[in-house]
C-alpha positions in Angstrom: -35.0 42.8 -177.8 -37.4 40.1 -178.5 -36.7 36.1 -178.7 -39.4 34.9 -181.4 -40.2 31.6 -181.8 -42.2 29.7 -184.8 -44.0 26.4 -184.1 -44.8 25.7 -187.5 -43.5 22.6 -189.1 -44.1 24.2 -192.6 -41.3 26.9 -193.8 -42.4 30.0 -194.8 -46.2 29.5 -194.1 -48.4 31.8 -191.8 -46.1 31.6 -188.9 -43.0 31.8 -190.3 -44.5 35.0 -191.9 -45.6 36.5 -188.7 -42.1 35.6 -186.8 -40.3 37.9 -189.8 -42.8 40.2 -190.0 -42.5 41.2 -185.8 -39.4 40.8 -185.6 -36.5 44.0 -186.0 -33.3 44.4 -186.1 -32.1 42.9 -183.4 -34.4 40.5 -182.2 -34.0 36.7 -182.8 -36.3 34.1 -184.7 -36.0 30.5 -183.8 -38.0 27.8 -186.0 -38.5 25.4 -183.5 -38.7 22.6 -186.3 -35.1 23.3 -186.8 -33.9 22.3 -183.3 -33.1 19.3 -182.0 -35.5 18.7 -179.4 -36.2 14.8 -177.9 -40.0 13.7 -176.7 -41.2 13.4 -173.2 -40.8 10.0 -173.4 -39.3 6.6 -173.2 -38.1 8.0 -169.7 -38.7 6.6 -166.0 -39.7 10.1 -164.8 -36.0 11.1 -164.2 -37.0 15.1 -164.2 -39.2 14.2 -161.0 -36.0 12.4 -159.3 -33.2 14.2 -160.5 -33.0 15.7 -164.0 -34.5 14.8 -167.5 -32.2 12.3 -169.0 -32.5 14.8 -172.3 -31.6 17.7 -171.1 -28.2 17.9 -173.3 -30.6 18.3 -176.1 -31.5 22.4 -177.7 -34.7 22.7 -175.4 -32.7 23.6 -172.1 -30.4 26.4 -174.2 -33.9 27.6 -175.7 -35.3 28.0 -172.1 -32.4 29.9 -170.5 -32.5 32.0 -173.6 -35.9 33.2 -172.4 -34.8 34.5 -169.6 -32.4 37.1 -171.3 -34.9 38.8 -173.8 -37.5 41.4 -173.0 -39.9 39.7 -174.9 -40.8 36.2 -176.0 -43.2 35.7 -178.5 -44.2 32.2 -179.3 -46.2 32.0 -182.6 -48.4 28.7 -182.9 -50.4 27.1 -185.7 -53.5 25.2 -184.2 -54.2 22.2 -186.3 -57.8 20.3 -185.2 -58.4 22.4 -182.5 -55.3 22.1 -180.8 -51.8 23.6 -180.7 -49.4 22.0 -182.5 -47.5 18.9 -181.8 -43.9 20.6 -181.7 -45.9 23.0 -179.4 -46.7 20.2 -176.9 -43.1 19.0 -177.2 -41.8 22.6 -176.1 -44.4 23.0 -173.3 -44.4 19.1 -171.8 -40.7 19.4 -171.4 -40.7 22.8 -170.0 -41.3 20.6 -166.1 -37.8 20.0 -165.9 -36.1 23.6 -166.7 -38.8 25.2 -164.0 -38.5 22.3 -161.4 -34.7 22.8 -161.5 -34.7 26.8 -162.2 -37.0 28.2 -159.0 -38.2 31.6 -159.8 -37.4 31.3 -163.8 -41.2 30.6 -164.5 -42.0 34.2 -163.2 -39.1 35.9 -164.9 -40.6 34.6 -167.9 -44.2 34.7 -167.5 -44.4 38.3 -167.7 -42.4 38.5 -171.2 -44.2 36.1 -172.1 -46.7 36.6 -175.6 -48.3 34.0 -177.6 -49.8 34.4 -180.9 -52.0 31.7 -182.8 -53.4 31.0 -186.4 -56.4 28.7 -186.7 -59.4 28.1 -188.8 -62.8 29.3 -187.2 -63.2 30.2 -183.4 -66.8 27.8 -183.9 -64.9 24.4 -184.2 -62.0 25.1 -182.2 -63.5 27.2 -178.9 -60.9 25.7 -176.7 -57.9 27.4 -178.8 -57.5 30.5 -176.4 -58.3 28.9 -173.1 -55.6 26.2 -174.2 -52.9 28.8 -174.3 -54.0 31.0 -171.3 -53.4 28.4 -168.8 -49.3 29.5 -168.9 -50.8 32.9 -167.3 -52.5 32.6 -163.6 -51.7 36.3 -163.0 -55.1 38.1 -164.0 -52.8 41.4 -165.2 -51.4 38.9 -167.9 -54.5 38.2 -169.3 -53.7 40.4 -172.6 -50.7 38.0 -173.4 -52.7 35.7 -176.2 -53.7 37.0 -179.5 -56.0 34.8 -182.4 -55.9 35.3 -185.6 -58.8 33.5 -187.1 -58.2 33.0 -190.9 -62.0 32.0 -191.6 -63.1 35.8 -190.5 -61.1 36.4 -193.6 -62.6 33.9 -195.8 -58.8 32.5 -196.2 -58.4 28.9 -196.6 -55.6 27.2 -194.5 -52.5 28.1 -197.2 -53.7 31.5 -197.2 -51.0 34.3 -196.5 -52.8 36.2 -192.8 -50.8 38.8 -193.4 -52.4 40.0 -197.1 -55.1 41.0 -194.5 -54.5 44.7 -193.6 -56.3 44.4 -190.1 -54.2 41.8 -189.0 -50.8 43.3 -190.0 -52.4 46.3 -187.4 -53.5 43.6 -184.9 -50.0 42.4 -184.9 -48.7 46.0 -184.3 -50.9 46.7 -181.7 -50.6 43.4 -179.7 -46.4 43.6 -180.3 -46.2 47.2 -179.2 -48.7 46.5 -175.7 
């Protein structure tokens, strides 16, 4: 079974498209916009002392959720160059759960799959190298897929998946 989560903060656009499309019966899609997830911030660096004063928020439940699928796919728009902001909310507060949960960051590494949509590999060279750096084991170096919508000629509200190569790049990357 696979845990898929969307990182778009748009319904239905290129992610929310991808999640559906990859997952089966089965498998679970989160939309990550829908949670209830608080910043790293306003805080006195409680998760370095003790525990993150919002860890009663969905982000802990979403963590230990990972640890129970075979697969976890996270599906990420890249806006400017970078991942997007409820992206960085999901990974900065991800210190706490693997400070406090030894040996959960290599259960989860492994199962581990991330898949992002962005504009044109030329302006935003950083996009893939960004993402790696959740994988230091060099056998986990297939675990990030681009899809770059300009190699299409498709605009930024295009639909990815009218493309037939990427429906089979999906496949492909799923089934590895």
């Amino acid at each position: 079974m696979k845990l898929v989560i969307s990182f778009s903060g748009r319904e239905n656009g290129n992610c929310d498209e991808i999640s559906n499309y990859i997952a089966t019966e089965g498998d679970s899609v989160v939309h990550f916009r829908d949670l209830n997830v608080h910043d790293c911030s306003r805080c006195a660096y409680e998760c370095f002392k003790g525990c993150c004063k919002y860890r009663k928020d969905d982000i802990y439940n979403l963590y230990e959720s990972m640890l129970v699928y075979e697969k976890v796919f996270l599906i990420i728009p890249i806006y400017c160059g970078n991942p997007s902001a409820l992206y960085f909310k999901f990974n900065e507060r991800s210190q706490d759960f693997f400070m406090h949960n030894e040996g959960s960051y290599e259960t989860i590494a492994p199962k581990l799959y991330m898949i992002g949509v962005y504009g044109d590999r030329k302006e935003t060279p950083d996009f893939i190298p960004c993402l790696t750096k959740w994988f230091e084991d060099p056998q986990l170096k297939n675990h990030v897929l681009g899809i770059e919508r300009r190699r299409y000629h498709q605009k930024i509200a295009d639909k990815v998946l009218d493309i037939g190569e990427v429906r089979e790049m999906l496949k492909c990357f799923v089934q590895q």
